[in-house]
N, C-alpha and C positions, 0 to 999 in steps of 0.2 A: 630627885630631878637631875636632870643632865644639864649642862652647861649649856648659855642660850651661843650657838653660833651666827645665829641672824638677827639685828637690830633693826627693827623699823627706824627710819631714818627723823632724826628729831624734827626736823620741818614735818615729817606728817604726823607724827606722832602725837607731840605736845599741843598743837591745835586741836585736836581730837578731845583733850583730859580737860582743856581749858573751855572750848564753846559746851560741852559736856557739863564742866562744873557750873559753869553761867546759869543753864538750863536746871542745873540743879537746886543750887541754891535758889534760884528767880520763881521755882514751886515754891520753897520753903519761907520765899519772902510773902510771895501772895496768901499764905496760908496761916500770915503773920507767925511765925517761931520765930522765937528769942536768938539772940547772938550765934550760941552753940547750936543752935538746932538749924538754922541755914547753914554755917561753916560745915555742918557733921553730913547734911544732906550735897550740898556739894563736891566733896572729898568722895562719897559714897559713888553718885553718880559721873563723878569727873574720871575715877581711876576703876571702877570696877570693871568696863569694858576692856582695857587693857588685861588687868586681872583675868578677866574668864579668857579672854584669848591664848594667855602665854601659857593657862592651866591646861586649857585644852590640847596645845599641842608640845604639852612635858615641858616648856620654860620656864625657869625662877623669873617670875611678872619682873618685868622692868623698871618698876615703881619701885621694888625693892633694891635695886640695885642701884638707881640713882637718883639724889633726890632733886631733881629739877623734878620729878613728877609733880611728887606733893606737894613743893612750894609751887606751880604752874596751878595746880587744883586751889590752895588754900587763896591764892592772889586772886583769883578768881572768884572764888566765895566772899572773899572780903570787899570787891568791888559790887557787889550786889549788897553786899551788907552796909556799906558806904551811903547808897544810892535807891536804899529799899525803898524811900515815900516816891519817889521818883519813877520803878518800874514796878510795883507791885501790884499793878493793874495791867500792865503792858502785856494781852495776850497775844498780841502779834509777833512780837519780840520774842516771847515765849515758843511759840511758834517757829518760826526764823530758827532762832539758837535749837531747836530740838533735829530739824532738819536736816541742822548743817553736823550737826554731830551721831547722826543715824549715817550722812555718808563719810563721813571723814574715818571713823571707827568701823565701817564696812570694807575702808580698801583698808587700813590698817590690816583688819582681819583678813582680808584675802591675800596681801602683798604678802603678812609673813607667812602661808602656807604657801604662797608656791614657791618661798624663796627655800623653803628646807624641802623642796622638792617634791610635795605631795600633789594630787590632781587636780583637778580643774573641780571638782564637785563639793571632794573634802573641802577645798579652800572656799566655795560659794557657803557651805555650811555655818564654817568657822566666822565668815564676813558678817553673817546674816546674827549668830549670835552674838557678836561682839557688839558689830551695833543696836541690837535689841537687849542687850541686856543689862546696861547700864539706867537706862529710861525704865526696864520690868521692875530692876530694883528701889529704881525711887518710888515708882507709883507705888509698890508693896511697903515700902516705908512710911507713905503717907495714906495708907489704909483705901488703897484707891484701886481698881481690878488693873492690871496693864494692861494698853494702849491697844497692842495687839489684841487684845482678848474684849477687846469693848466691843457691841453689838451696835452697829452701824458706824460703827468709826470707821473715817477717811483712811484708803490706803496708806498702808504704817510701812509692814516688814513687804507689801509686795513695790513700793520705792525703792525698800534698798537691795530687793532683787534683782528688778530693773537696775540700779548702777554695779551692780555687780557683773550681770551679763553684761553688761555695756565696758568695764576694766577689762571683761576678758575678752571681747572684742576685737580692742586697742591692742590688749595685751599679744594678744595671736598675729595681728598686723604688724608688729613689731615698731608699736609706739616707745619711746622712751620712758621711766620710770615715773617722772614730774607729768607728761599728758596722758598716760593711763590712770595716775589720782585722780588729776583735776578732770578727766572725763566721769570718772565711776563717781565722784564726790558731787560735781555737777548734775549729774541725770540722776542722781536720788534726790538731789535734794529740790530742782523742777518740780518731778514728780510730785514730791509730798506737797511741796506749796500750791500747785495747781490743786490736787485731791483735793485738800482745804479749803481752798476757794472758792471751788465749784460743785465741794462737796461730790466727790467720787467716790463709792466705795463698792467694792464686791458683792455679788449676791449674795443670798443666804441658802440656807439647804432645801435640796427639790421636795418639792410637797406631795407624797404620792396618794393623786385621788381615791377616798373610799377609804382610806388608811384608818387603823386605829390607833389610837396613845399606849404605849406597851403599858403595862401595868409595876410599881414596886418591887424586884423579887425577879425579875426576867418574864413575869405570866404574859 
């Protein structure tokens, strides 16, 4: 790997690993795990979206290189683990923390691709996986399909689309650094709390009349 020349800037950054870890651990509480099993699910879900982003675009992950990450992740984990009888029913909160951290690691994701100069598309890519993939990983850790992939789930990855065209927007308007986050972080995270609320979600695949069920084997 090549030396990282772009830092995501610690104000966006560490809010990202933290509402992230909350969300993490705050599964692992409702799902009652033991001490290590909430701290280990929070650490997972707190830093892995950074992870896959700096992986994707040839960076040594910035977790590895300074540890406010991990202590930002474990503090995190340990205030859920503090306060488990207290939010382990809290799906709204749940909720809330998952939202805010699909947009926060979506501009994460796209600020550092366009800042090493790649395109507007690459960088929608890279946005859309960072933030989806810290939440795939928890749910696969607690034996649960992800989020994206559940059959009538409330819009998930098409929120953090929408804040993503909505960064690049701003970004093309020539907003400043701080109201192009807080736009893209804002209109995902609307988004998905509306979808939730009123229960929005995408159709499903066109039914073509007369059709048959293909058969095992491709028949």
């Amino acid at each position: 790997m090549v030396p990282d020349p772009v830092q995501v800037p610690l104000w966006l950054d560490l809010p990202a690993v933290v509402v992230s870890a909350l969300g993490g651990a705050l599964v692992g509480a409702r799902r009652h795990f033991d001490l290590f099993g909430i701290i280990g699910l929070g650490l997972v879900t707190g830093l892995s979206g950074g992870l896959i982003r700096d992986i994707l675009l040839n960076q040594l992950p910035v977790a590895l290189k300074s540890p406010w990450y991990i202590v930002a992740a474990l503090t995190a984990s340990l205030v859920i683990v503090l306060s488990a009888r207290l939010v382990d029913r809290a799906l709204v909160l749940l909720v809330v923390l998952d939202a805010a951290a699909l947009g926060l690691y979506g501009v994460t994701g796209i600020n550092k691709t366009l800042a090493l100069g790649l395109g507007m598309w690459p960088a929608v890519l890279v946005g859309l996986i960072a933030a989806l993939g810290g939440g795939a990983l928890r749910d696969i850790s607690t034996a649960n399909p992800p989020e994206i992939f559940r059959k009538g789930g409330q819009l998930y990855a098409t929120a953090v689309f929408a804040g993503l065209i909505a960064y690049l927007i701003a970004w093309n308007l020539g907003a400043s650094e701080i109201e192009t986050a807080v736009i893209g972080t804002a209109v995902t995270f609307i988004v998905r709390i509306l979808a939730w609320r009123f229960n929005w979600v995408l159709p499903g695949p066109l039914q073509v009349p007369g059709g048959s069920t293909p058969r095992a084997g491709g028949e």
